[in-house]
mmCIF file as gemmi writes it, N, C-alpha and C atoms, coordinates in Angstrom:
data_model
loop_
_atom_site.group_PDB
_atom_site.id
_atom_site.type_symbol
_atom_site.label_atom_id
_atom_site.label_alt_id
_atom_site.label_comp_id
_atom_site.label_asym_id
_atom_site.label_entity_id
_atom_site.label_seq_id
_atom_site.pdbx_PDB_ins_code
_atom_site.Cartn_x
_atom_site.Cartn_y
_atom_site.Cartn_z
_atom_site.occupancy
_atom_site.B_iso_or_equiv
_atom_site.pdbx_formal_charge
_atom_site.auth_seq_id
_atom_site.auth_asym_id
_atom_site.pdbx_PDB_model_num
ATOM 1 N N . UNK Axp A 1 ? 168.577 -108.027 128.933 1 0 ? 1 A 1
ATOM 2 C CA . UNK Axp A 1 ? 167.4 -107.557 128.235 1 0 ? 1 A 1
ATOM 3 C C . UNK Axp A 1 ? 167.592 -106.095 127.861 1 0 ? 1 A 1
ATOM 4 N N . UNK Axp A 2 ? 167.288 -105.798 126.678 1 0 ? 2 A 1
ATOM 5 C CA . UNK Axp A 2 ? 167.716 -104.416 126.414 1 0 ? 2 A 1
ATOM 6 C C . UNK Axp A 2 ? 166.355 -103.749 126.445 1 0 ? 2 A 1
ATOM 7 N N . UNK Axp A 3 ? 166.623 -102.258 126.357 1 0 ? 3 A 1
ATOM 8 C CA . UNK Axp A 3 ? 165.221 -101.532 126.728 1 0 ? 3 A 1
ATOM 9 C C . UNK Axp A 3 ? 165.585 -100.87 125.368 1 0 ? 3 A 1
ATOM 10 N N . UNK Axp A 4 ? 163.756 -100.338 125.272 1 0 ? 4 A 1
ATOM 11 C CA . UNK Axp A 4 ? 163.768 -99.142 123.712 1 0 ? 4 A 1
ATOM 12 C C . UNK Axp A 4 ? 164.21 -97.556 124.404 1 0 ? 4 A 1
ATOM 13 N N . UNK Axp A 5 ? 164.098 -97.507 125.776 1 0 ? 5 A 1
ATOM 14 C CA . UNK Axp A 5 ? 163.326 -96.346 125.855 1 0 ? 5 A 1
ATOM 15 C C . UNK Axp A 5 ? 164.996 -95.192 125.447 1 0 ? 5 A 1
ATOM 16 N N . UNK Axp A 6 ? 166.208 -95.989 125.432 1 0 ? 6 A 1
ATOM 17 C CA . UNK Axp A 6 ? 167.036 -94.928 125.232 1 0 ? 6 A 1
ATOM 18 C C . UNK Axp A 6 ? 168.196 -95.383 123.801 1 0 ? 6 A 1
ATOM 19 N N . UNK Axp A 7 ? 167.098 -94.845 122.719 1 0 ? 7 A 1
ATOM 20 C CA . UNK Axp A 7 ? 167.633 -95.26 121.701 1 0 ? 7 A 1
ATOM 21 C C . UNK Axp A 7 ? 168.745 -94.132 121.034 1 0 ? 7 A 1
ATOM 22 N N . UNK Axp A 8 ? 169.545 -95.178 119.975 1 0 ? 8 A 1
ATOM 23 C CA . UNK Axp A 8 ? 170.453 -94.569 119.531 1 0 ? 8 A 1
ATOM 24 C C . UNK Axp A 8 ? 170.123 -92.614 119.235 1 0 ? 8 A 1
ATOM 25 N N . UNK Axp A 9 ? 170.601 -91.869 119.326 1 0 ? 9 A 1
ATOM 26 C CA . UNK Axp A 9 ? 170.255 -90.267 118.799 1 0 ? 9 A 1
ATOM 27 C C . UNK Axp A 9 ? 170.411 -90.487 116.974 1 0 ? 9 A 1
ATOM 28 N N . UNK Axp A 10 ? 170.976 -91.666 116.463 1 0 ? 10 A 1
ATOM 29 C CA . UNK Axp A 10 ? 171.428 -91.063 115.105 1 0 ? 10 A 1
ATOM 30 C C . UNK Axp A 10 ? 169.517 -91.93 114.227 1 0 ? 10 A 1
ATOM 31 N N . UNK Axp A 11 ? 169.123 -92.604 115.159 1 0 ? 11 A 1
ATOM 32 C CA . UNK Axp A 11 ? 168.131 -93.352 115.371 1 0 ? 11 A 1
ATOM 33 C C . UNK Axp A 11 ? 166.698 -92.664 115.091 1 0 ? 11 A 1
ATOM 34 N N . UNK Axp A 12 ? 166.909 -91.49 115.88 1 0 ? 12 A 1
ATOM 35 C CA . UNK Axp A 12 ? 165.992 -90.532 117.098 1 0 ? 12 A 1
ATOM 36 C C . UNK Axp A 12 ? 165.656 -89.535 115.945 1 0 ? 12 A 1
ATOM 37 N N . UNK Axp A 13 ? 167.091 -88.849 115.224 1 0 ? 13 A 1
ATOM 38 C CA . UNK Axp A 13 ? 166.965 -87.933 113.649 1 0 ? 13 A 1
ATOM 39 C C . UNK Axp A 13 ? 166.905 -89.062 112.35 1 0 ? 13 A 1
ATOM 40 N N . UNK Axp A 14 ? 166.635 -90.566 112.784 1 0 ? 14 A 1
ATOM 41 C CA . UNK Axp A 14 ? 165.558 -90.702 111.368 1 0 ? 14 A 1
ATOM 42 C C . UNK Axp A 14 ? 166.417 -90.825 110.298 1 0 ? 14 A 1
ATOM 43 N N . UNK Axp A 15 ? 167.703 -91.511 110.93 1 0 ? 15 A 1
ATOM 44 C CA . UNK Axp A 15 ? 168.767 -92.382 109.956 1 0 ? 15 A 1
ATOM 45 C C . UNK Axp A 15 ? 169.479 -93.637 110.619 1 0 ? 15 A 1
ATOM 46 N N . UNK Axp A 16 ? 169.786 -93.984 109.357 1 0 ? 16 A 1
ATOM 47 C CA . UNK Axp A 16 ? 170.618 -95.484 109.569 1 0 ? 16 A 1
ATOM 48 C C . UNK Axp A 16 ? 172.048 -95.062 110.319 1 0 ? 16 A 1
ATOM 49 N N . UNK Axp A 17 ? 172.467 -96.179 110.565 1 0 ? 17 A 1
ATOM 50 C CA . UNK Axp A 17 ? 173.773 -96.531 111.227 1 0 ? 17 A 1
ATOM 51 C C . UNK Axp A 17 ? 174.509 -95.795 109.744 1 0 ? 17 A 1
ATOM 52 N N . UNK Axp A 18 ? 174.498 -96.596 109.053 1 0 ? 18 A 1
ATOM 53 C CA . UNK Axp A 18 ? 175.525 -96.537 107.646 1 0 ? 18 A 1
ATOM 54 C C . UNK Axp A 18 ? 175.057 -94.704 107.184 1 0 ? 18 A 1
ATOM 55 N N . UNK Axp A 19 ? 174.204 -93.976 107.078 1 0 ? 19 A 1
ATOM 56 C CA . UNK Axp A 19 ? 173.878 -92.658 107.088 1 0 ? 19 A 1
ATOM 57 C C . UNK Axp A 19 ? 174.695 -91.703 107.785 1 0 ? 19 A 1
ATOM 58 N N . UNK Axp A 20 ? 174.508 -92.292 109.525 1 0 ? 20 A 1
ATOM 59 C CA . UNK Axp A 20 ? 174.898 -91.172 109.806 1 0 ? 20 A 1
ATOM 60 C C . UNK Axp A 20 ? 176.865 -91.68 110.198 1 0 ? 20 A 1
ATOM 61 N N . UNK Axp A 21 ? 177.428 -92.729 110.038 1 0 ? 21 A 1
ATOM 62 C CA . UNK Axp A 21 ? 179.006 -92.988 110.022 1 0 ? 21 A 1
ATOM 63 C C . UNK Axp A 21 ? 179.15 -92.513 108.504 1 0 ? 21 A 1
ATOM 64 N N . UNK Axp A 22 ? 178.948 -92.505 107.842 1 0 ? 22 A 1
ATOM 65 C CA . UNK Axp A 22 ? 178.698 -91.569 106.183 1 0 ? 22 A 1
ATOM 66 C C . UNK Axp A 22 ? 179.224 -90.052 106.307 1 0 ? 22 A 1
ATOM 67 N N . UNK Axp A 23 ? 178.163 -89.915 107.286 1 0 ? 23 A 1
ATOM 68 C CA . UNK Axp A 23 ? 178.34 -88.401 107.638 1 0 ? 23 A 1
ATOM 69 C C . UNK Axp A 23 ? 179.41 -88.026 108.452 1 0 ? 23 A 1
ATOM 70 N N . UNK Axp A 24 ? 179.666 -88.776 109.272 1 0 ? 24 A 1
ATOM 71 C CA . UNK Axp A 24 ? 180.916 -88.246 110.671 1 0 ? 24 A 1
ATOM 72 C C . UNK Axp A 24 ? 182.269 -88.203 109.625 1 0 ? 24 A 1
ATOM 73 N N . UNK Axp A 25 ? 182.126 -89.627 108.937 1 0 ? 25 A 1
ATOM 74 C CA . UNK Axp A 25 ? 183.668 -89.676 107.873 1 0 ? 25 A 1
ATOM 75 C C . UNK Axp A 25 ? 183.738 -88.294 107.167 1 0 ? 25 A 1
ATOM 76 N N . UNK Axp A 26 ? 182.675 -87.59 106.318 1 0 ? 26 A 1
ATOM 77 C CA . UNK Axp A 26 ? 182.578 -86.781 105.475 1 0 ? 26 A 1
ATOM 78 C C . UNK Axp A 26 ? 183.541 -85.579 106.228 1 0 ? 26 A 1
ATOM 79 N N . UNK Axp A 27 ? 182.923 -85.094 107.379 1 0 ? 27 A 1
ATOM 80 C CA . UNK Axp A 27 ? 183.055 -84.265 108.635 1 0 ? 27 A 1
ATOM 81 C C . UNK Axp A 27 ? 184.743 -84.338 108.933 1 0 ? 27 A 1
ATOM 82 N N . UNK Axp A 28 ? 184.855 -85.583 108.879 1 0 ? 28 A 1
ATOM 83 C CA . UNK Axp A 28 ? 186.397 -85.496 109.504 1 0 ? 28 A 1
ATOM 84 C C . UNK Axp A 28 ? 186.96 -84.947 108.672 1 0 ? 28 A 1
ATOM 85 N N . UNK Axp A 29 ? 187.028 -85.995 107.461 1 0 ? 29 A 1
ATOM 86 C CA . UNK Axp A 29 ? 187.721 -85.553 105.931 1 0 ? 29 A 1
ATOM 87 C C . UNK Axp A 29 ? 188.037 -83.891 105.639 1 0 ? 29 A 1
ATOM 88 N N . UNK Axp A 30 ? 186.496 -83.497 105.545 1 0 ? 30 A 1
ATOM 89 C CA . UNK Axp A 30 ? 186.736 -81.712 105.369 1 0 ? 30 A 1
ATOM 90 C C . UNK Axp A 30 ? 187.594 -81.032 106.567 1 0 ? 30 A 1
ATOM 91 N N . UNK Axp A 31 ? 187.521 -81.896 107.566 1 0 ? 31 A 1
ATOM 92 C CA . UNK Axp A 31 ? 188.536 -80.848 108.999 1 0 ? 31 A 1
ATOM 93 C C . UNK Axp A 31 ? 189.707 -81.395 108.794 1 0 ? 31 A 1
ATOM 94 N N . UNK Axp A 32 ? 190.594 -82.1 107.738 1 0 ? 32 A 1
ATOM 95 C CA . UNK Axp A 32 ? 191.779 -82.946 107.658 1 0 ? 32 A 1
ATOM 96 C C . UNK Axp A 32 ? 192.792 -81.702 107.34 1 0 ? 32 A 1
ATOM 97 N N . UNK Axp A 33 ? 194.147 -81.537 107.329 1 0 ? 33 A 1
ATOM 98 C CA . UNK Axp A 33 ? 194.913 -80.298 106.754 1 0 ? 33 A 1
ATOM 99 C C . UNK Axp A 33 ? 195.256 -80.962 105.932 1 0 ? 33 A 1
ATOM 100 N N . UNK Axp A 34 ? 196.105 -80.321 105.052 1 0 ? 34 A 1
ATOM 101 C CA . UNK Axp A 34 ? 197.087 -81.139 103.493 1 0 ? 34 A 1
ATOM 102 C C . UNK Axp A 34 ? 198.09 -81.627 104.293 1 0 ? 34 A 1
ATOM 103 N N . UNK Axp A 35 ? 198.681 -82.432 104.226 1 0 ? 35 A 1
ATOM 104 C CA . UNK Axp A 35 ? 198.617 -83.362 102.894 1 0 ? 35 A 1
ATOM 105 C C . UNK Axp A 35 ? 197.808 -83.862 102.86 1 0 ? 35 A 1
ATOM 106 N N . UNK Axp A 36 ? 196.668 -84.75 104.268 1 0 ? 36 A 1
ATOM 107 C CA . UNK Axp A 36 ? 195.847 -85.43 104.641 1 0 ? 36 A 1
ATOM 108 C C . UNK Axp A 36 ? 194.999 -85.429 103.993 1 0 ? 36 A 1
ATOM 109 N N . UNK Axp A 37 ? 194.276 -84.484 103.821 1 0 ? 37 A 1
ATOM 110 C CA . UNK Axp A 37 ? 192.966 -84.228 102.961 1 0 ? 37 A 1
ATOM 111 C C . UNK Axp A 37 ? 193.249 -84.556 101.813 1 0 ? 37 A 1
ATOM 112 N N . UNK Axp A 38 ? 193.678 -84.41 101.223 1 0 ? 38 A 1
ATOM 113 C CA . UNK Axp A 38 ? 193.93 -84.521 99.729 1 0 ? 38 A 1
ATOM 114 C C . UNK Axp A 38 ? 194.019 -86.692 99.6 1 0 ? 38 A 1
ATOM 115 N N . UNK Axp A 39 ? 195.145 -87.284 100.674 1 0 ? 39 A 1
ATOM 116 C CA . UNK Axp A 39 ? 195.047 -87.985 100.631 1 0 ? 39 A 1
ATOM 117 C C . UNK Axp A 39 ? 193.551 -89.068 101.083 1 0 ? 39 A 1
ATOM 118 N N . UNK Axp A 40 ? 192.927 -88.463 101.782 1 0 ? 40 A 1
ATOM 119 C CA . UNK Axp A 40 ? 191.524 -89.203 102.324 1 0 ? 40 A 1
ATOM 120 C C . UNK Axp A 40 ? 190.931 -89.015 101.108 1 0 ? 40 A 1
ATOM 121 N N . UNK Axp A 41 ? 190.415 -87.917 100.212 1 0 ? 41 A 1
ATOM 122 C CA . UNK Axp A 41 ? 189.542 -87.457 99.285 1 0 ? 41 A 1
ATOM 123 C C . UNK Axp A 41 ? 190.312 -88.573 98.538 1 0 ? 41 A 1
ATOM 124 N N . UNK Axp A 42 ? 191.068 -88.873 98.25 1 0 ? 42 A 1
ATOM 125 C CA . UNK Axp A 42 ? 191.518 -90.026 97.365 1 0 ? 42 A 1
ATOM 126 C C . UNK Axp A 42 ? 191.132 -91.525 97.614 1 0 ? 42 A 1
ATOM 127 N N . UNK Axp A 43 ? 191.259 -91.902 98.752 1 0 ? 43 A 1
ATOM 128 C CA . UNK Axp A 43 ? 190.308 -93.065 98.973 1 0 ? 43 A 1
ATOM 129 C C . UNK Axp A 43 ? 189.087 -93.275 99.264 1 0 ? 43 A 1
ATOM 130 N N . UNK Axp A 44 ? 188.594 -92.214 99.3 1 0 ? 44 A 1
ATOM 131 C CA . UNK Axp A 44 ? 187.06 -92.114 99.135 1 0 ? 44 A 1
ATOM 132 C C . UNK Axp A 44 ? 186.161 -92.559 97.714 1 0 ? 44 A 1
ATOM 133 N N . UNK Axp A 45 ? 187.324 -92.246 96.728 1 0 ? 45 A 1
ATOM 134 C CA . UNK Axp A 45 ? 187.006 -92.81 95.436 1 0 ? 45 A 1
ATOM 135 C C . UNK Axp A 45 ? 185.992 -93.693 95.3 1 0 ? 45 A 1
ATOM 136 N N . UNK Axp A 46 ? 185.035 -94.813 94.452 1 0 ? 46 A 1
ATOM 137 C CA . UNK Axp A 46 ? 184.654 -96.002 94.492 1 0 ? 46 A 1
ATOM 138 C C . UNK Axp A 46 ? 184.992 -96.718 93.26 1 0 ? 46 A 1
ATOM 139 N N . UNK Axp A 47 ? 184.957 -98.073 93.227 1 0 ? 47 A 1
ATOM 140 C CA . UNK Axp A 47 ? 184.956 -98.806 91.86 1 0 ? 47 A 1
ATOM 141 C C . UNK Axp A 47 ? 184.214 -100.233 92.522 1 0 ? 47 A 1
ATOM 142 N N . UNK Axp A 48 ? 183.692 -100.098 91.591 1 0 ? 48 A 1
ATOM 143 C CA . UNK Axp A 48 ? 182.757 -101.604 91.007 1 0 ? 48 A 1
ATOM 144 C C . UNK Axp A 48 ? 182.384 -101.751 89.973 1 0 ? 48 A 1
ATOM 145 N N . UNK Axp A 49 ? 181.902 -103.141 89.359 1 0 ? 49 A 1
ATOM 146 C CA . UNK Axp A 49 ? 181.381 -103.706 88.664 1 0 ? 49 A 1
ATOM 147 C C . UNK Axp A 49 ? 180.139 -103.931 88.407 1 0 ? 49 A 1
ATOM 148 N N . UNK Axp A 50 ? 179.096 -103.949 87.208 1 0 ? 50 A 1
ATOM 149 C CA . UNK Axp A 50 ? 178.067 -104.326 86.95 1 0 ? 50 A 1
ATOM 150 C C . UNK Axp A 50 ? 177.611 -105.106 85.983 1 0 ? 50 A 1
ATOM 151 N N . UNK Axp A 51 ? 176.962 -106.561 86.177 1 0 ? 51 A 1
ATOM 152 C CA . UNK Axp A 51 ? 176.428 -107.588 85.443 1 0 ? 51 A 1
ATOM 153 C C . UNK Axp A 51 ? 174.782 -107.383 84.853 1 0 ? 51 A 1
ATOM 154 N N . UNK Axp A 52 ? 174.758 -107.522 83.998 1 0 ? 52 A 1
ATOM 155 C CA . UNK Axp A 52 ? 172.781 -107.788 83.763 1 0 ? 52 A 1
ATOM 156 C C . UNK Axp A 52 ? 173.003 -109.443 83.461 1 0 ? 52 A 1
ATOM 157 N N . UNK Axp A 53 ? 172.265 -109.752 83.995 1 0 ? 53 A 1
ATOM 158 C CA . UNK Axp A 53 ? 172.222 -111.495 83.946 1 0 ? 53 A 1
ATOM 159 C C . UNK Axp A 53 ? 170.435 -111.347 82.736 1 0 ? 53 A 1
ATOM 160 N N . UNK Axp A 54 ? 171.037 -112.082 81.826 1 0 ? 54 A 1
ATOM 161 C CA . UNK Axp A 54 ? 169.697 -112.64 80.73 1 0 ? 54 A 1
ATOM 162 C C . UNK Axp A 54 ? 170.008 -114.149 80.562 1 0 ? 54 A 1
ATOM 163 N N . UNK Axp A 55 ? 168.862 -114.905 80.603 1 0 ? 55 A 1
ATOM 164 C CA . UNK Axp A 55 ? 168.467 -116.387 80.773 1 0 ? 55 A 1
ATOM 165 C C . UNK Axp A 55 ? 169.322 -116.58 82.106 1 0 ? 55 A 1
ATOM 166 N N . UNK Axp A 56 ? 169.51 -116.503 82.921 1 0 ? 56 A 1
ATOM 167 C CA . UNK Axp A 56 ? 170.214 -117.051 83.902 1 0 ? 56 A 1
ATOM 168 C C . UNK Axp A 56 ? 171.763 -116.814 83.877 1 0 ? 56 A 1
ATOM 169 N N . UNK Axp A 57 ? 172.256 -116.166 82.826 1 0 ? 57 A 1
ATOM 170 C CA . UNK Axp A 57 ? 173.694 -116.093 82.513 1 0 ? 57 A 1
ATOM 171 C C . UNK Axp A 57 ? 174.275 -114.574 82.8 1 0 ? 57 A 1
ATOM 172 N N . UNK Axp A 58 ? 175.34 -114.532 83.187 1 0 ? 58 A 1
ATOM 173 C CA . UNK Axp A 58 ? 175.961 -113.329 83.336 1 0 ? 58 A 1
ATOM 174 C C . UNK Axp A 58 ? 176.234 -112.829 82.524 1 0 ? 58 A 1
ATOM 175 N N . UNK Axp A 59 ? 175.908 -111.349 81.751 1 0 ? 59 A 1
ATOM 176 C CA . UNK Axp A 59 ? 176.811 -110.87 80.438 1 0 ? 59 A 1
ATOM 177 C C . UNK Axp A 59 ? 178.241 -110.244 80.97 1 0 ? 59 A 1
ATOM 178 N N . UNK Axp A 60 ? 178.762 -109.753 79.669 1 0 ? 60 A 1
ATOM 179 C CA . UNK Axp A 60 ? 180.141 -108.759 80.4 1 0 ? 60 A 1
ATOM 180 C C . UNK Axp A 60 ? 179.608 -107.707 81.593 1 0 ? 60 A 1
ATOM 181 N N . UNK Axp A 61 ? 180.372 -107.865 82.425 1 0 ? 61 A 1
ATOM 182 C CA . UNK Axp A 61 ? 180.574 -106.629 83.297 1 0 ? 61 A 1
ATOM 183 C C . UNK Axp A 61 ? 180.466 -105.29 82.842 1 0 ? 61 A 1
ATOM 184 N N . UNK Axp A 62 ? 179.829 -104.517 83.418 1 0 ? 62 A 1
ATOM 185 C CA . UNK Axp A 62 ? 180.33 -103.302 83.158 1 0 ? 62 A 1
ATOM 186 C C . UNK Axp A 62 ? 181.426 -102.384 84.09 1 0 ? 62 A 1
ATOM 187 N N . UNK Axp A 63 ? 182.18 -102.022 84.231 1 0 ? 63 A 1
ATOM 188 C CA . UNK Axp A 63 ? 183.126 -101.502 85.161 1 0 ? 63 A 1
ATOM 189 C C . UNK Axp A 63 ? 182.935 -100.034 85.579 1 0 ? 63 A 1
ATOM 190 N N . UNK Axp A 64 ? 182.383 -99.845 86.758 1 0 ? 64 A 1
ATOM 191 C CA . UNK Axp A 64 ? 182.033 -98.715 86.668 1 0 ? 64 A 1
ATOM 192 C C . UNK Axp A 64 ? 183.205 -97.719 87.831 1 0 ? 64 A 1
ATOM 193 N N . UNK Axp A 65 ? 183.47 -96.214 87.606 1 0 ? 65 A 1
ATOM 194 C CA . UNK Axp A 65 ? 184.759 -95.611 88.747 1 0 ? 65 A 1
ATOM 195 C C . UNK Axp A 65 ? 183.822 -94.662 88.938 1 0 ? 65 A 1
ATOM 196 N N . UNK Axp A 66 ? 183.372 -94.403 90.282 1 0 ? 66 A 1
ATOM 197 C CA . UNK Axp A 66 ? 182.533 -93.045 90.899 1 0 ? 66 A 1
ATOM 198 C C . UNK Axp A 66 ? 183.193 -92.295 91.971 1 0 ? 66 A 1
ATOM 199 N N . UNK Axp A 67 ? 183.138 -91.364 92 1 0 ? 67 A 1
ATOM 200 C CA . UNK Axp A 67 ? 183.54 -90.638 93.188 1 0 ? 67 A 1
ATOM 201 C C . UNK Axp A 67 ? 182.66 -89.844 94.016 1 0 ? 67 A 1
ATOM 202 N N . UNK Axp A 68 ? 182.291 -89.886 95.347 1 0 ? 68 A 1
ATOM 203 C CA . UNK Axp A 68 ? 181.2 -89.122 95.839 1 0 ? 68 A 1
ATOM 204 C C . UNK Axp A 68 ? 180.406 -87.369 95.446 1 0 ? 68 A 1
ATOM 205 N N . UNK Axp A 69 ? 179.872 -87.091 95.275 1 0 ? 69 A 1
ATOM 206 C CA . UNK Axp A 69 ? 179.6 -85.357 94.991 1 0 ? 69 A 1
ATOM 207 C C . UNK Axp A 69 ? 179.53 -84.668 96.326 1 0 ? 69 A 1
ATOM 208 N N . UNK Axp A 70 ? 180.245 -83.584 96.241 1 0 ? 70 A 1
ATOM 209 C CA . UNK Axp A 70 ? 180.365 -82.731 97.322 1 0 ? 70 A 1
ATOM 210 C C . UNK Axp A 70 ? 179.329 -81.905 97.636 1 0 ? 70 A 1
């Protein structure tokens, strides 16, 4: 049986799981030396795709490449 009374701290400041591991990655990244850094800031990158579906059908994709803002 689990108890409330000793909840997560990242919980406690009024963020998600996915918020505050967001944040620790960010944290590491900036304390990385070169070559490292340079290489993490590179897979941090994102890419996906975006559909608008009209009548039920998928149109073309849109392809979208983002990279986080510092």
């Amino acid at each position: 049986m689990a108890s409330n009374a000793a909840a997560p701290f990242w919980r406690s400041a009024g963020m998600t799981y996915i918020t505050y591991s967001n944040l620790c990655a960010n944290l590491v990244r900036k304390c990385l030396k070169e070559p490292y850094k340079s290489e993490a800031l590179s897979r941090e990158k994102v890419h996906y795709s975006i559909s608008k579906w009209v009548d039920g059908k998928p149109q073309k994709p849109t392809i979208r490449s983002d990279s986080p803002v510092e």
